[in-house]
C-alpha positions as a Markdown table, in Angstrom:
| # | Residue | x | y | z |
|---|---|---|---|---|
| 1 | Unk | 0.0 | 0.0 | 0.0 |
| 2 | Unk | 1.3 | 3.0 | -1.2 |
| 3 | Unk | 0.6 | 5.4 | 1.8 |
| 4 | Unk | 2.3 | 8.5 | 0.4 |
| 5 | Unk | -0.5 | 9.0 | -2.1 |
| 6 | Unk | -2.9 | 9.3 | 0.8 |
| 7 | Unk | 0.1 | 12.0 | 2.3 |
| 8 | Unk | 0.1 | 13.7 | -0.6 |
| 9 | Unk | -4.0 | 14.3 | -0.4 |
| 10 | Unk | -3.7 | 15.9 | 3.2 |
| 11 | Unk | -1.1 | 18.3 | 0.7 |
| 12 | Unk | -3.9 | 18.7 | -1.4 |
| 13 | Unk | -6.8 | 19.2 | 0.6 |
| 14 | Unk | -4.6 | 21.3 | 3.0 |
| 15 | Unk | -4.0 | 23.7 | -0.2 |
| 16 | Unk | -7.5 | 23.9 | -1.2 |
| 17 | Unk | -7.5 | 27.0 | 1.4 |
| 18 | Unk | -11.2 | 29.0 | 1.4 |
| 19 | Unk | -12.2 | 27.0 | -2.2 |
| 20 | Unk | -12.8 | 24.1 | 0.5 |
| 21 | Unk | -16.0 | 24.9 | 1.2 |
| 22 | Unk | -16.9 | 25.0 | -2.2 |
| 23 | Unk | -18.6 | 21.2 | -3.1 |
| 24 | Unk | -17.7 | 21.5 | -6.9 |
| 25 | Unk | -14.0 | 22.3 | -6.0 |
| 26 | Unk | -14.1 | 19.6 | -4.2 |
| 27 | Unk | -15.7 | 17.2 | -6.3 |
| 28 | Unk | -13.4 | 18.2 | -9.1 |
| 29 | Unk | -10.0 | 17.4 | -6.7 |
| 30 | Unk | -11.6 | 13.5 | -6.1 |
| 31 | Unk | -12.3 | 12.8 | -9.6 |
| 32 | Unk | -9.0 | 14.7 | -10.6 |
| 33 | Unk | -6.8 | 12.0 | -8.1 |
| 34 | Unk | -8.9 | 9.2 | -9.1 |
| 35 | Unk | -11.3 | 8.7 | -6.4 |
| 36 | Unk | -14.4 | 9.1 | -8.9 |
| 37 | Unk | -16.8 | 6.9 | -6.9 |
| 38 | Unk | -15.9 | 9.3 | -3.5 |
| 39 | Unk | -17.0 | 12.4 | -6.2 |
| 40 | Unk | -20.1 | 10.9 | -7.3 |
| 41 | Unk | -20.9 | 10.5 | -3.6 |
| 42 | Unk | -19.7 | 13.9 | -1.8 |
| 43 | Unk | -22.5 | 15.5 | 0.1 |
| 44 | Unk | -22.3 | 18.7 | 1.9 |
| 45 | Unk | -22.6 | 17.1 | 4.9 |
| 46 | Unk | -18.5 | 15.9 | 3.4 |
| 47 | Unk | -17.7 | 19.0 | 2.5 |
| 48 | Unk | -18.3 | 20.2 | 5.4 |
| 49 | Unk | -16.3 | 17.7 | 7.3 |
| 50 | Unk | -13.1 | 17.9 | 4.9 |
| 51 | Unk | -12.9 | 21.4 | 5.7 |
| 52 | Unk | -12.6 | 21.0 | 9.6 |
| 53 | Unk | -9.8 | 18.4 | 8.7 |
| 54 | Unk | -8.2 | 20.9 | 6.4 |
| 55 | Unk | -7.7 | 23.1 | 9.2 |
| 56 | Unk | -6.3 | 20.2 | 11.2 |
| 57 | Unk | -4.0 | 19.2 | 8.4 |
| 58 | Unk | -2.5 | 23.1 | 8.0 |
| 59 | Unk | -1.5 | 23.1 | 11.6 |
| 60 | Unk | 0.2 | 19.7 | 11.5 |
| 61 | Unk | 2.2 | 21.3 | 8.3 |
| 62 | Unk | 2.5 | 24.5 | 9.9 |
| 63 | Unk | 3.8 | 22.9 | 13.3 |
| 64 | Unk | 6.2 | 21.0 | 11.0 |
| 65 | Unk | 7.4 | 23.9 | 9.3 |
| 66 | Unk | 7.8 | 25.3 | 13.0 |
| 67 | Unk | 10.1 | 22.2 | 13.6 |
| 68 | Unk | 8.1 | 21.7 | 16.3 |
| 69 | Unk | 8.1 | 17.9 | 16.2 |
| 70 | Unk | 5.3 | 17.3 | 19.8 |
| 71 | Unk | 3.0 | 18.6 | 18.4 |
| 72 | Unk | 2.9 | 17.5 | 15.0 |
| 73 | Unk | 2.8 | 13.8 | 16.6 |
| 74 | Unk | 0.4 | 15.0 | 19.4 |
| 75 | Unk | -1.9 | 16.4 | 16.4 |
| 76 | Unk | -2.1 | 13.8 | 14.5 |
| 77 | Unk | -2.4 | 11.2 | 17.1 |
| 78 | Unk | -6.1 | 12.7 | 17.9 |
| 79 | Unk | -6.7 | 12.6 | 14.8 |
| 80 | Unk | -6.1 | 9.5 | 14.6 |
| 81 | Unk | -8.3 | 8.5 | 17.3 |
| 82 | Unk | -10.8 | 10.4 | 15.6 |
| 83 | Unk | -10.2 | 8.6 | 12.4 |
| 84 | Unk | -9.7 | 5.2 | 13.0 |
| 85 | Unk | -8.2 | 2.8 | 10.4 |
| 86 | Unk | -10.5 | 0.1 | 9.2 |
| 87 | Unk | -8.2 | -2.2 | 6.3 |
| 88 | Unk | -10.5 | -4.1 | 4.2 |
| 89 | Unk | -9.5 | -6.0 | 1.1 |
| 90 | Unk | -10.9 | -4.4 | -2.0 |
| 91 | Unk | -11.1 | -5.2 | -5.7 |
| 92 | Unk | -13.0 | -2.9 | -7.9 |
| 93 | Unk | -12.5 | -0.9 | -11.5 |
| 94 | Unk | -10.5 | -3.9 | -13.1 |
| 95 | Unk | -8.0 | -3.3 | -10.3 |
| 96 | Unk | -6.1 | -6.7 | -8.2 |
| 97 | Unk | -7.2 | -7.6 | -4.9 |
| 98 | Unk | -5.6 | -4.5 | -3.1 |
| 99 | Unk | -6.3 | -2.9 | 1.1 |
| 100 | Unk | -8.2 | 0.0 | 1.6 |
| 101 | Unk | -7.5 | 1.7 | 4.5 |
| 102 | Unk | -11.4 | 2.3 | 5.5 |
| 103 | Unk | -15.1 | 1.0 | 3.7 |
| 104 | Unk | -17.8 | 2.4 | 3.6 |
| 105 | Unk | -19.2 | 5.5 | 5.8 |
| 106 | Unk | -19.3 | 8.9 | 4.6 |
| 107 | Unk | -16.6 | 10.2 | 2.0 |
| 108 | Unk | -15.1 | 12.7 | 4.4 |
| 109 | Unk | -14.5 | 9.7 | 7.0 |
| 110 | Unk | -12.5 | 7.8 | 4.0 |
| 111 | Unk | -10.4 | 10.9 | 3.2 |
| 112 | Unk | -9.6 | 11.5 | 6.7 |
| 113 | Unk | -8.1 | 8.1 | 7.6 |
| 114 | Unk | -6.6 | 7.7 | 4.3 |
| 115 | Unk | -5.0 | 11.9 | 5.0 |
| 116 | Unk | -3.9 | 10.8 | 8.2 |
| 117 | Unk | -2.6 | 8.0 | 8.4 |
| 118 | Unk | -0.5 | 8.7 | 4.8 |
| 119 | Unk | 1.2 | 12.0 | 6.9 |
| 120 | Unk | 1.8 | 9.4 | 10.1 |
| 121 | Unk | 3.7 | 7.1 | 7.8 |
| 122 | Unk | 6.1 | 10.3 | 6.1 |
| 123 | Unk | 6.1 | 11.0 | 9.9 |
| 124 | Unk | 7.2 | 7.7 | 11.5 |
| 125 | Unk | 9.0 | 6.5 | 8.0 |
| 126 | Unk | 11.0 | 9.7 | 7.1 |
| 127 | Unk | 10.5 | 12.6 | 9.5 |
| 128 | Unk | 8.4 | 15.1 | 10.4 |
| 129 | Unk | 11.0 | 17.7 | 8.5 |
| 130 | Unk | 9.2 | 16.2 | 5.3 |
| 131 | Unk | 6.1 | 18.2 | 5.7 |
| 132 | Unk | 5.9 | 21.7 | 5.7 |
| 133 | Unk | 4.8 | 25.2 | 4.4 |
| 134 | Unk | 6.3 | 27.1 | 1.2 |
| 135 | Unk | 8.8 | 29.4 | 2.1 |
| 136 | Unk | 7.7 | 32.1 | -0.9 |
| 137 | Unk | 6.5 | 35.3 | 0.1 |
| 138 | Unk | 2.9 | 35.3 | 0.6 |
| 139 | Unk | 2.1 | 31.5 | -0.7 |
| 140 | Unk | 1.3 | 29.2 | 2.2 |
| 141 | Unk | 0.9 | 26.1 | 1.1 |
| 142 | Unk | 1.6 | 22.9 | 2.3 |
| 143 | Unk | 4.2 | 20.4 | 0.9 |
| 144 | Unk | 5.4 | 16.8 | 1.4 |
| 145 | Unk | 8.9 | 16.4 | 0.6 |
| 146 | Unk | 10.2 | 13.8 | -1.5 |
| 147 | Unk | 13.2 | 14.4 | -2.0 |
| 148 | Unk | 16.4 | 12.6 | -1.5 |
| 149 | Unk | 18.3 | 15.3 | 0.4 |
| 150 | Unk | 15.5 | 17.0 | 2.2 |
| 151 | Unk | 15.3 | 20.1 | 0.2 |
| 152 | Unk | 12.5 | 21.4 | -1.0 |
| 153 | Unk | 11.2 | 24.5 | 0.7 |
| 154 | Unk | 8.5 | 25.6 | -1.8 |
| 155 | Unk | 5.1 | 23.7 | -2.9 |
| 156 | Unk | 6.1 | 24.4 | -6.3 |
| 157 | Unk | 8.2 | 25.1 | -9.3 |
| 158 | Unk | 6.1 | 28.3 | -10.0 |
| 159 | Unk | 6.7 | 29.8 | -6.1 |
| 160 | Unk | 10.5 | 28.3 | -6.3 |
| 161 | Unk | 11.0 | 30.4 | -9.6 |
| 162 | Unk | 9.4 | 33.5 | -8.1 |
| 163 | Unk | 11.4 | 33.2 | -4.9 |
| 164 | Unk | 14.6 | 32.9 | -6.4 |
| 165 | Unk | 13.7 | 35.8 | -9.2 |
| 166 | Unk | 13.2 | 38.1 | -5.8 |
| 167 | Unk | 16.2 | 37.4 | -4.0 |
| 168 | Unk | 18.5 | 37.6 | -7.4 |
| 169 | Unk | 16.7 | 41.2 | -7.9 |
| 170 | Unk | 17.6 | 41.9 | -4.2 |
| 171 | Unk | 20.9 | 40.9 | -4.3 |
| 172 | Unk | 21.5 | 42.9 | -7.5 |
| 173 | Unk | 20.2 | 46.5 | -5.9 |
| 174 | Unk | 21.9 | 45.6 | -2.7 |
| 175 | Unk | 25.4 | 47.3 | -4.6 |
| 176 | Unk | 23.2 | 49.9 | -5.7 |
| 177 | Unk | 22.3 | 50.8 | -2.6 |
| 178 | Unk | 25.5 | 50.6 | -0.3 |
């Protein structure tokens, strides 16, 4: 079971900011990471739901980006209390026999254990330095890093480019100005 893929939805939802609360938003993030049957089946009720855990999910990355290791483990331990796993084998869309994490419930119970316990494996498997906020002035968002050396600071290429453009315009007035 490939549990990073369920890390790298908490990154997702997490970055879905105030568009959370919208249902097509949403909607259109399950279909576009393949969950299409959790799509056709969002309610508000979900929506609802998934943004309370998005909120949960930003302060585990923004304690993580605090390197402020507690309480990322203290936060997502309650949640995962709150989300309990519940493995089932599954075998559906032409796929092999293969574990789910949770069946059945509501949509927003599926994507919180799956959210959850995804970020405790990164946690317990690779750190809790591999989660955290972009470091480009204003962007926010959250990140799971993947990388091999434990670089990445930014949640993507885009804010990465636009950080570095700053700071090589700062460092070129910086004469200027001396």
């Amino acid at each position: 079971m490939d549990l990073t893929s369920y890390a790298e939805l908490a990154v997702l939802l997490v970055n879905l900011g105030d568009e959370c609360g919208n249902g097509a938003t949403v909607r259109k993030l399950l279909e576009e990471t393949g969950r299409t049957e959790a799509a056709a089946r969002l309610t508000r009720r979900d929506v609802d739901a998934l943004c309370e855990l998005r909120d949960e999910l930003a302060e585990v990355f923004q304690s993580a980006s605090g390197g402020d290791e507690d309480d990322v483990v203290e936060r997502l331990n309650g949640l995962l209390v709150r989300h309990p796993v519940h493995p089932q084998i599954s075998g559906h869309d032409g796929q092999a026999w293969h574990l789910h994490l949770t069946e059945g419930g509501r949509v927003a119970d599926t994507l919180a254990v799956g959210s959850v316990m995804g970020l405790a494996s990164v946690v317990t498997g690779l750190g809790v330095d591999r989660l955290g906020t972009c470091q480009a002035a204003p962007c926010r968002n959250a990140y799971l890093d993947t990388s091999s050396n434990r670089s990445r600071r930014y949640c993507s290429e885009r804010c990465a480019s636009r950080a570095n453009v700053a700071a090589y315009r700062a460092r070129r007035r910086a004469p200027e100005s001396a």
